[in-house]
C-alpha positions as a printed NumPy array, in Angstrom:
array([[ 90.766, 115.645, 131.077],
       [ 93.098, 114.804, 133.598],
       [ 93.633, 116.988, 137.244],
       [ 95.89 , 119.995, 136.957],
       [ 98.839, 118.581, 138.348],
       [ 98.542, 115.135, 136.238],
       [101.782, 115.402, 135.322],
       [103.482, 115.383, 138.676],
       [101.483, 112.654, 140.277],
       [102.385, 110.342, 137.281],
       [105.855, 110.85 , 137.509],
       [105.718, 109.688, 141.257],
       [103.289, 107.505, 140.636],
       [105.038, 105.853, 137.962],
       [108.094, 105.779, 139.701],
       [110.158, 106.233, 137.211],
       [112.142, 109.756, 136.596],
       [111.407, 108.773, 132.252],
       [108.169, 110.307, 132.055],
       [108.797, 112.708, 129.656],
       [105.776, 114.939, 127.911],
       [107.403, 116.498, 124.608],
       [106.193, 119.672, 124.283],
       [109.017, 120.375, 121.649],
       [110.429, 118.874, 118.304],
       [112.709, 116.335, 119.678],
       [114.473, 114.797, 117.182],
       [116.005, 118.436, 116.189],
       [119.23 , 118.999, 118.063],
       [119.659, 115.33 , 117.757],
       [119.113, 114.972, 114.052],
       [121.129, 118.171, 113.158],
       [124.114, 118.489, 116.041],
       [124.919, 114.407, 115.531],
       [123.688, 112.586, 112.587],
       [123.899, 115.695, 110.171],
       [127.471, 117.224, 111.46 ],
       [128.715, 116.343, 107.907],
       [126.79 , 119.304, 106.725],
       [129.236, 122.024, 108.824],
       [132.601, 120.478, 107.688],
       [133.058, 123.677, 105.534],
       [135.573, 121.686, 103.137],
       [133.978, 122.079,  99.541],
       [133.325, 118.003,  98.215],
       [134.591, 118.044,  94.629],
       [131.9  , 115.297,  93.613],
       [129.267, 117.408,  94.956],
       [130.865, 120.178,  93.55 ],
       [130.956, 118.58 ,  89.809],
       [127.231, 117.67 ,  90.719],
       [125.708, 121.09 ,  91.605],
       [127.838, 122.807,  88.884],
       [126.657, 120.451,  86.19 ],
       [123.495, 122.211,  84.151],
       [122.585, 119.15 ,  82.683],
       [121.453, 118.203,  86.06 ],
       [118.061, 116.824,  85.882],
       [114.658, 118.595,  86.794],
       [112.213, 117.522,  89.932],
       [108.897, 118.016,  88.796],
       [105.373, 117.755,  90.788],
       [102.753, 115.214,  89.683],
       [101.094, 117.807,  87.409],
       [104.455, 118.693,  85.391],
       [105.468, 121.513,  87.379],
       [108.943, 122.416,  87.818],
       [109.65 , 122.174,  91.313],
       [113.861, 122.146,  90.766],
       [115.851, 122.66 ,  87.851],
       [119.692, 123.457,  87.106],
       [120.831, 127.638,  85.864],
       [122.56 , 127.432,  82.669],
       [125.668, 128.897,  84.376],
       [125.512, 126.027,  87.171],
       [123.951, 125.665,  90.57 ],
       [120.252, 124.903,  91.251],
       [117.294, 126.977,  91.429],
       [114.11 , 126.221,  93.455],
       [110.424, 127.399,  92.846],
       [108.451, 126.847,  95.881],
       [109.731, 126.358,  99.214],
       [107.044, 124.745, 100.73 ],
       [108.094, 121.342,  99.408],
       [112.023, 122.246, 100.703],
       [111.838, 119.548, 103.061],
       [110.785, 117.077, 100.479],
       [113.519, 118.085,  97.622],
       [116.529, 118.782, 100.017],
       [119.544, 120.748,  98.454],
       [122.486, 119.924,  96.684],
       [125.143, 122.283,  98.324],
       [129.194, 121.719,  97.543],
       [129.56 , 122.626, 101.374],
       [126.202, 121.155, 102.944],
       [126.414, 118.286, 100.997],
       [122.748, 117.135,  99.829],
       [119.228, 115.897, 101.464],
       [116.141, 114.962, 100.186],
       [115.279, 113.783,  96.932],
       [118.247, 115.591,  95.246],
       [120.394, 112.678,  97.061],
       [117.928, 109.771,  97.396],
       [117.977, 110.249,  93.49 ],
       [121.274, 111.773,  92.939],
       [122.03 , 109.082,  90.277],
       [119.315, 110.062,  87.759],
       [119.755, 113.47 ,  88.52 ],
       [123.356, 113.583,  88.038],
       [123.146, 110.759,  84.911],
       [125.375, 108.55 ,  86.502],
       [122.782, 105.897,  87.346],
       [123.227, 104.235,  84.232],
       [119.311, 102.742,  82.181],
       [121.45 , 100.127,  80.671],
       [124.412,  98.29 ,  79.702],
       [125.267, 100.308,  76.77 ],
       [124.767, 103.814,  78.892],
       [127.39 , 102.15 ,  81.46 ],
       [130.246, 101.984,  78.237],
       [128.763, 105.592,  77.318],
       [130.121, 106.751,  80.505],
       [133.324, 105.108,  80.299],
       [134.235, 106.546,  77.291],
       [132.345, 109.883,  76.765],
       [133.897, 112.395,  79.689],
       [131.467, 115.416,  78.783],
       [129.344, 116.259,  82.04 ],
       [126.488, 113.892,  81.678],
       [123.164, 115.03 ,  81.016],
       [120.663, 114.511,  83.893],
       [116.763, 112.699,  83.933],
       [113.783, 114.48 ,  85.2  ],
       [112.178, 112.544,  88.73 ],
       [108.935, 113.284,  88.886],
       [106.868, 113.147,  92.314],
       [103.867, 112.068,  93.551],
       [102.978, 115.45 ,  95.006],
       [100.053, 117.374,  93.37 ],
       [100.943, 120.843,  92.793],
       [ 97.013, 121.762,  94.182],
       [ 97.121, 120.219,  97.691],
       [100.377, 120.908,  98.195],
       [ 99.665, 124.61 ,  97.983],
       [ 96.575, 124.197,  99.559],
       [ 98.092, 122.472, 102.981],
       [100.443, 125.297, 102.551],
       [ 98.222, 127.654, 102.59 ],
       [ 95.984, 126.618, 105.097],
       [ 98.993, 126.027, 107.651],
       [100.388, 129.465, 107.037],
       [102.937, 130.408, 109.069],
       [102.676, 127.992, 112.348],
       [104.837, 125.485, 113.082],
       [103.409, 122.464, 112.276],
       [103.244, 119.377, 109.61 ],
       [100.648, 118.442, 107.099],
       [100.73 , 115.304, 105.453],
       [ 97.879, 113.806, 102.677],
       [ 98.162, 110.041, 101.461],
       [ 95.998, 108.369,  98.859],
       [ 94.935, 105.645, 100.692],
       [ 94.534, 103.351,  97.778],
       [ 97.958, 103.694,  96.32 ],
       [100.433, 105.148,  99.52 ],
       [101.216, 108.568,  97.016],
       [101.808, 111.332,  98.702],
       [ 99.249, 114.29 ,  97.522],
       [101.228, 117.044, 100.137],
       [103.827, 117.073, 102.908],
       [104.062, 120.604, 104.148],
       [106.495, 121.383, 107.058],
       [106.477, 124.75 , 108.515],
       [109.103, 126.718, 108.902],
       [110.427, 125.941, 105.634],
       [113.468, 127.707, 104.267],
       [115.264, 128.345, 100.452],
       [117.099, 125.147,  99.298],
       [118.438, 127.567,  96.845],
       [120.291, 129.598,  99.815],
       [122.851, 127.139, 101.764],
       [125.829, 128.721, 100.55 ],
       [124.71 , 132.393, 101.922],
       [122.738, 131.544, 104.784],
       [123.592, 128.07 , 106.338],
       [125.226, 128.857, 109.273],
       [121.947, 130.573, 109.806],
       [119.991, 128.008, 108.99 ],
       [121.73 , 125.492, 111.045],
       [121.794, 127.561, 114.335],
       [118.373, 128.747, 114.191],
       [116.421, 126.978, 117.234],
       [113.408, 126.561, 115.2  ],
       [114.945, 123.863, 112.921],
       [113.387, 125.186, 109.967],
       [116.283, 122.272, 107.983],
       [114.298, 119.599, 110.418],
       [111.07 , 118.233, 108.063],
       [108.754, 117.919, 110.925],
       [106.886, 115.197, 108.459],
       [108.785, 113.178, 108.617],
       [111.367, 113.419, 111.752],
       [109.058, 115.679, 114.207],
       [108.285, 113.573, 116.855],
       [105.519, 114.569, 119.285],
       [102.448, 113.549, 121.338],
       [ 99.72 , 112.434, 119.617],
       [ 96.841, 113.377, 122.037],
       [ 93.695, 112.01 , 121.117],
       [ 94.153, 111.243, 117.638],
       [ 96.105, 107.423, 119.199],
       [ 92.626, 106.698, 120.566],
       [ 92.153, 105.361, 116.955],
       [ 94.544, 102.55 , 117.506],
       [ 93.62 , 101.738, 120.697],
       [ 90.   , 101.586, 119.745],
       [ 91.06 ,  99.544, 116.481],
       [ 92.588,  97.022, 119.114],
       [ 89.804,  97.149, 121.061],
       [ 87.501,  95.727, 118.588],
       [ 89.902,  93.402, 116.783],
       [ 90.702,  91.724, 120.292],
       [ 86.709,  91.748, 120.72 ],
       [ 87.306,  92.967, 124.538],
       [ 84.682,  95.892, 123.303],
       [ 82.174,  96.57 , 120.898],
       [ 81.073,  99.872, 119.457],
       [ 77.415,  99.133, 121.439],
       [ 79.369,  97.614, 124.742],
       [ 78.017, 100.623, 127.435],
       [ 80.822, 101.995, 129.62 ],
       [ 80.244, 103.918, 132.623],
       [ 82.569, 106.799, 134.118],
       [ 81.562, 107.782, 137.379],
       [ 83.16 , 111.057, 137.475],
       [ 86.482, 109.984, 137.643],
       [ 88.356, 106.308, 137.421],
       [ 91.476, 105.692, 139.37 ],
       [ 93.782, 103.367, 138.004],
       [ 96.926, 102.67 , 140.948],
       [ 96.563, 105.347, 142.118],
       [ 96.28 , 108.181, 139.11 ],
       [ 93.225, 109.521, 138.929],
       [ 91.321, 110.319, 135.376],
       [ 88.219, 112.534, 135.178],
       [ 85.064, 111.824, 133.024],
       [ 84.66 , 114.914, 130.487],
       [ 84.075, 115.827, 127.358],
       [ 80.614, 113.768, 126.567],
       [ 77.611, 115.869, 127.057],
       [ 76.39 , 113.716, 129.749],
       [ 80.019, 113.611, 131.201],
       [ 79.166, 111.343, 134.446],
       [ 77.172, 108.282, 133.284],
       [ 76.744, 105.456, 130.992],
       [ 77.395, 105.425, 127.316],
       [ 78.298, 103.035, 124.366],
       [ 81.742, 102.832, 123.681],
       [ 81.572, 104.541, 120.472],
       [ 80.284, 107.794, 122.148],
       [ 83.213, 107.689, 124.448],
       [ 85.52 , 107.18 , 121.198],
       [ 83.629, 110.052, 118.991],
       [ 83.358, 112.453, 122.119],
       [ 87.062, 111.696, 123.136],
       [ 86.62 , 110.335, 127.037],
       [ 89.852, 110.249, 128.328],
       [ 88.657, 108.086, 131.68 ],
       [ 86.738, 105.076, 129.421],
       [ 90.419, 104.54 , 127.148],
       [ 92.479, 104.465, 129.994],
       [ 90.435, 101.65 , 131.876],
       [ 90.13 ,  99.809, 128.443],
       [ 93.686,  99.912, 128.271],
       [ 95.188,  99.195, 131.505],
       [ 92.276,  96.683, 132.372],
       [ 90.858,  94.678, 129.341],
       [ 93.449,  95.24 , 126.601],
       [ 97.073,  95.326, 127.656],
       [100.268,  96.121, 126.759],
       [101.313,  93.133, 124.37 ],
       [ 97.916,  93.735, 122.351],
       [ 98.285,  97.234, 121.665],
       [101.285,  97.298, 121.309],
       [100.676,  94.46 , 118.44 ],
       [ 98.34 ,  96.253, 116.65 ],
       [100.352,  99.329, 116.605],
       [103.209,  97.869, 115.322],
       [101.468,  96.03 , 112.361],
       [100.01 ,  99.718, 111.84 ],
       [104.503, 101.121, 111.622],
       [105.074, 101.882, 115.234],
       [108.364, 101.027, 116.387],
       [110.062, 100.162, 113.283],
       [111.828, 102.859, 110.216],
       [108.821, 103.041, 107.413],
       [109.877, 101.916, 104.385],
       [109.885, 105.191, 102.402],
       [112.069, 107.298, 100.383],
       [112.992, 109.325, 102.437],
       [114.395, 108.819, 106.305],
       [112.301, 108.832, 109.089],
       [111.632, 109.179, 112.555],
       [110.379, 105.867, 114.556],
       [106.928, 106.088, 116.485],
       [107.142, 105.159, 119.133],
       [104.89 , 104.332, 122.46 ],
       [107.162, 104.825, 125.021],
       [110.482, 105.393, 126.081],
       [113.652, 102.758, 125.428],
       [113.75 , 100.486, 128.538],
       [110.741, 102.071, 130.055],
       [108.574,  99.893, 132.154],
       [105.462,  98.688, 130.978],
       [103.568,  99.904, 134.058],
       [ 99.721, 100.379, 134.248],
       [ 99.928, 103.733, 134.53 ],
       [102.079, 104.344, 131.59 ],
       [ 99.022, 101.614, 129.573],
       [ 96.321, 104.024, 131.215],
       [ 97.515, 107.332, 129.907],
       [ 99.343, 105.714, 126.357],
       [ 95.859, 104.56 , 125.662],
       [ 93.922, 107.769, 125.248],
       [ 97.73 , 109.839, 123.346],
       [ 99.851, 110.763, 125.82 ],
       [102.298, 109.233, 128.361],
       [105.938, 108.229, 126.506],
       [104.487, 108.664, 123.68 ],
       [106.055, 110.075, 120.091],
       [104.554, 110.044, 116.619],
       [105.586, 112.05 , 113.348],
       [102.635, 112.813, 111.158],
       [103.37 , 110.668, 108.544],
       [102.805, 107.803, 110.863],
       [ 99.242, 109.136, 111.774],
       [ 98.541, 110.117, 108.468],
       [ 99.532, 105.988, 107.622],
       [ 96.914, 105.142, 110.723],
       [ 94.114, 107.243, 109.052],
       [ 94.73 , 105.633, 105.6  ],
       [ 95.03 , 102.082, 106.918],
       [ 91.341, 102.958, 108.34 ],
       [ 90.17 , 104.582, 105.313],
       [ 90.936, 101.857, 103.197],
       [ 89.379,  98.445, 105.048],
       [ 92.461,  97.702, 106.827],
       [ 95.042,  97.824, 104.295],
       [ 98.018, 100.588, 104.402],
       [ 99.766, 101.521, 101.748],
       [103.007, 101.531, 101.462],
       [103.918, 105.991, 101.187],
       [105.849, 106.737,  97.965],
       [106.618, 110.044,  96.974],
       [108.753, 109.64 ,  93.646],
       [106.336, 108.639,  90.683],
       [109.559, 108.241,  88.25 ],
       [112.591, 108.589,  86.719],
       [112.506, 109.93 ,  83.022],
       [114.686, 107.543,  80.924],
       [117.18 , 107.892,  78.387],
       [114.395, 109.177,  75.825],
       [112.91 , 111.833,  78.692],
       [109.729, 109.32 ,  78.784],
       [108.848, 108.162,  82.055],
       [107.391, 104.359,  82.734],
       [104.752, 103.326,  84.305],
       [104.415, 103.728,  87.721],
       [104.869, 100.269,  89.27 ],
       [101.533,  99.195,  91.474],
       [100.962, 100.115,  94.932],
       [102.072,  97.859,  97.777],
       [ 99.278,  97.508, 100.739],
       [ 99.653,  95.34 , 103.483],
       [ 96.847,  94.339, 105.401],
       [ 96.987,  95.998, 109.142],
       [ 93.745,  95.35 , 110.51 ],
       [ 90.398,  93.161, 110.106],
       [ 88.554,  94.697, 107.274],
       [ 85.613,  94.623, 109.856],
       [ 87.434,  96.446, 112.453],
       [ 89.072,  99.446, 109.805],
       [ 84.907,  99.695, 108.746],
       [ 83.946,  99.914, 112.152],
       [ 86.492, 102.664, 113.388],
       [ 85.958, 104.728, 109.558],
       [ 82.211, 104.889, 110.709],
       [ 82.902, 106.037, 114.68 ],
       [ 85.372, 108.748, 112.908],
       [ 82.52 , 109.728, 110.261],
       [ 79.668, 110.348, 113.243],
       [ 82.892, 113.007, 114.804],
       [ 82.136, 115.089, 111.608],
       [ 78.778, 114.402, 110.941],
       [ 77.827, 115.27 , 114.883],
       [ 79.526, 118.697, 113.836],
       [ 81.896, 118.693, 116.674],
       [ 84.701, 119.866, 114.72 ],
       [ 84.869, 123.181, 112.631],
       [ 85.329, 123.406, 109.208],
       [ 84.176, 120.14 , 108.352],
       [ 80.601, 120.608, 107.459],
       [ 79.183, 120.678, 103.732],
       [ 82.433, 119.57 , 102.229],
       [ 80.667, 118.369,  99.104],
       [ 82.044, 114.504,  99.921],
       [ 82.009, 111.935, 102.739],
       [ 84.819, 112.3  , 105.519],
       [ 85.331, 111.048, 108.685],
       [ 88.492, 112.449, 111.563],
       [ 89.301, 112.191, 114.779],
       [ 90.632, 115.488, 117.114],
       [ 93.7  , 115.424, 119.28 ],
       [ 95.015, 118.296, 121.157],
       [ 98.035, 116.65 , 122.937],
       [ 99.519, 117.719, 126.315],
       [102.741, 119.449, 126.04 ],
       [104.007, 119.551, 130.081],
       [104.153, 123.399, 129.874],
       [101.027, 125.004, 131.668],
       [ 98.446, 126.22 , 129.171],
       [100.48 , 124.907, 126.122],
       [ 99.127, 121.996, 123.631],
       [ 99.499, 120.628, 120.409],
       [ 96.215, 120.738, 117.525],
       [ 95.664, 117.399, 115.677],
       [ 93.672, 116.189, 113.643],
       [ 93.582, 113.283, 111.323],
       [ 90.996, 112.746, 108.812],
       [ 90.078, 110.799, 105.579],
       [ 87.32 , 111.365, 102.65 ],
       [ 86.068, 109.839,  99.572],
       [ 84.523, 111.529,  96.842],
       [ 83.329, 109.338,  92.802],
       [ 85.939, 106.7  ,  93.748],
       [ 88.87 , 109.021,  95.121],
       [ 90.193, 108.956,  98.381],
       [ 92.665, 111.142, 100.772],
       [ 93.877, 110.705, 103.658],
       [ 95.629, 113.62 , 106.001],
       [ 97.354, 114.447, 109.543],
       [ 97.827, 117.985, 110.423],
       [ 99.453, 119.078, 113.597],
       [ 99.5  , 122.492, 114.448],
       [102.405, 123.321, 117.391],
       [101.06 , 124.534, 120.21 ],
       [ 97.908, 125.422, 118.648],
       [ 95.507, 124.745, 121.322],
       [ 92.192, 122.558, 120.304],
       [ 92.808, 120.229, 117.493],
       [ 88.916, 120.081, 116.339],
       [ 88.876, 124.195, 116.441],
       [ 92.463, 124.633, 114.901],
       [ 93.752, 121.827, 112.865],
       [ 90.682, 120.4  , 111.527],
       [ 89.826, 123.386, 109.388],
       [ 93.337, 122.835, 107.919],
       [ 92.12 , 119.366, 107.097],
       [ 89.224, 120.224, 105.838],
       [ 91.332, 122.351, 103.577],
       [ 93.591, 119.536, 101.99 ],
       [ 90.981, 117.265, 101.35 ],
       [ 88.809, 119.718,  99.661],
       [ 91.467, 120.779,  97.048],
       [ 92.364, 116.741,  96.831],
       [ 88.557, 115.459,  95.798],
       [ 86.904, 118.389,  94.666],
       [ 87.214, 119.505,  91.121]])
């Protein structure tokens, strides 16, 4: 834990007035007051118009079948649970659309034609055209149970399979009524709790302790540490100046092996592995093969990770405090939910998908085409971290995560915020149960300890994911 007024002596220490500790969903007023202005125009869009009115319009349908979206016979769109909102999007003739109902607008809308013949179809035959059904990758059961579990805090929850990138649940919270744009989007817009913004996938925020699995990843794969290597803290390491205390392992003061300080979450130990045996260009290597500082290639847009601010210097200090989550810097949840899978599966990370399919012409849908993993990190290394993160749950040091019926491992964060008594629960985790996997980040805003709040929530998701 660092000294009360951390924040202060890094800035000066630093030297640089960029320090900035999030303590809020940046990439709201941003994403909504500039790249979404389109959306408070308030001129109706014919196209869109002839879109939403059509009741052909095809259905968006969970994993399991269920109905998630689906056209009124009088025109317009009705949707049926709003905690995947932020996943669907709307289809508004004002607003415009988001989400999958524009990222697959074409086989919603039948205009994407499934082959030559359908294109001369459409040339000749003006009746509105008749709509295919996407199905998702999202499993009606975890999604409800991330849902649940969050409740009502602000927060993300995100669950991968490992093995194949689907996602099982993405849960932002607030949510709001796709359904009620043309009513209450002014609202919607205006309200400061950017209930429109899908934290998922654009919240950017501090990671806390839950980065201390890719610097430990880099750790090993560089070989400048080994899970047995002993470090020592002797109450408190200075590194130019900034001062870290030893806390959180039993012992606190002492010597331990390195995967102690990792499991027990020492901020002191990362800080002097990163700004004295690791480095900048390293980690920052490792977390870019892992999707820092680049888009993800999904379906839907996203937020870039990132580890610290655009032309901020790479200073010691700024190594020292990215090392163990926090300094510059700003993950979404998907990304960590990506950094637990890529552990959970030997090294390889998936590539997230969240559309299964398109029904064709016939209302059958193909099969789904076969996962894309790239490998990330030594399958030695990804083994080695997945066992440090199974002794955090098997030492019991997080709630909720005892006697799940399956093998998990997780790692805690709870992330400084810059505002006095304020910090964000994390908690990523994976599990394996009879040859299925999940993988899940939860972030809980503001909600205090991440292995008392957000682990539970965890614990939750993969529970309904790999238990009958």
């Amino acid at each position: 834990m660092l000294f009360p007024n951390r924040f202060e002596r890094m800035a000066a220490l630093a030297g640089t007035a960029g320090i900035v500790f999030v303590a809020v969903v940046v990439a709201a007023l941003g994403y909504w007051q500039v790249a979404r202005s389109d959306l408070a125009q308030g001129d109706l869009n014919p196209r869109v118009l002839d879109r939403f009115s059509n009741p052909s319009r095809g259905r968006i349908l969970a994993a399991d079948g269920a109905v998630l979206a689906e056209s009124l016979p009088s025109g317009g769109r009705t949707y049926h649970d709003a905690s995947v909102a932020h996943i669907i999007g709307y289809i508004d003739p004002r607003y415009g659309s988001q989400g999958i109902e524009l990222t697959r607008d074409g086989a919603l809308s039948g205009e994407a034609p499934v082959g030559w013949g359908a294109a001369l179809n459409a040339e000749f035959d003006r009746a509105p055209p008749v709509g295919r059904d996407v199905r998702l990758t999202v499993d009606s059961r975890v999604q409800a149970a991330a849902a649940e579990a969050l409740g009502a805090r602000n927060g993300a929850v995100v669950a991968i399979d490992p093995t194949t990138g689907d996602i099982l649940a993405m849960v932002s919270v607030p949510t709001y009524d796709p359904g009620s744009l043309a009513t209450n989007g002014e609202a919607l817009l205006n309200d400061p709790s950017s209930p429109l913004l899908n934290r998922a996938t654009h919240g950017l925020y501090p990671p806390g302790s839950t980065f201390k699995t890719v610097t430990a990843a880099s750790a090993l794969e560089f070989k400048v540490i080994t899970p047995s290597t002993i470090v020592e803290c002797p109450g408190e390491i200075v590194i130019e100046g900034f001062p870290i205390s030893c806390s959180n392992v039993p012992q606190g003061v002492g010597r331990y092996p390195f995967s102690d300080a990792y499991i027990y979450s020492v901020n002191a130990v990362f800080a002097d592995i990163g700004a004295n045996r690791l480095g900048w260009d390293r980690l920052e290597d490792t977390a870019q093969r892992l999707g820092f500082e680049r888009p993800l290639d999904f379906e839907l847009t996203t937020a870039i990770s990132e580890l610290r601010l655009p032309g901020s210097p790479r200073t010691n200090v700024l190594l020292a405090s990215t090392a163990f989550g926090q300094g510059e810097l700003l993950v979404t949840p998907l990304q960590m939910a990506l950094v637990a899978s890529a552990v959970a599966n030997g090294g390889e990370m998936p590539r997230p998908r969240i559309v299964a399919g398109e029904a064709n012409s016939s209302a059958q849908f193909a099969a789904q085409a076969n996962p894309r993993l790239t490998r990330v990190l030594p399958a030695d290394t990804a083994n080695t971290v997945a066992a440090m993160m199974r002794e955090v749950v098997s030492r019991g040091l997080v709630s909720g995560m005892s006697n799940l019926g399956f093998e998990a491992g997780g790692k805690t964060g709870t992330a400084e915020t810059g505002t006095s008594g304020q910090s964000h629960a994390w908690f990523i985790a994976f599990g394996s149960r009879d040859g299925k996997q999940a993988a899940v980040a939860v972030i809980v805003e503001n909600g205090g300890r991440g292995g008392e709040v957000a682990a539970p929530i965890a614990a939750a998701v993969l529970k309904a994911a790999l238990l009958p």
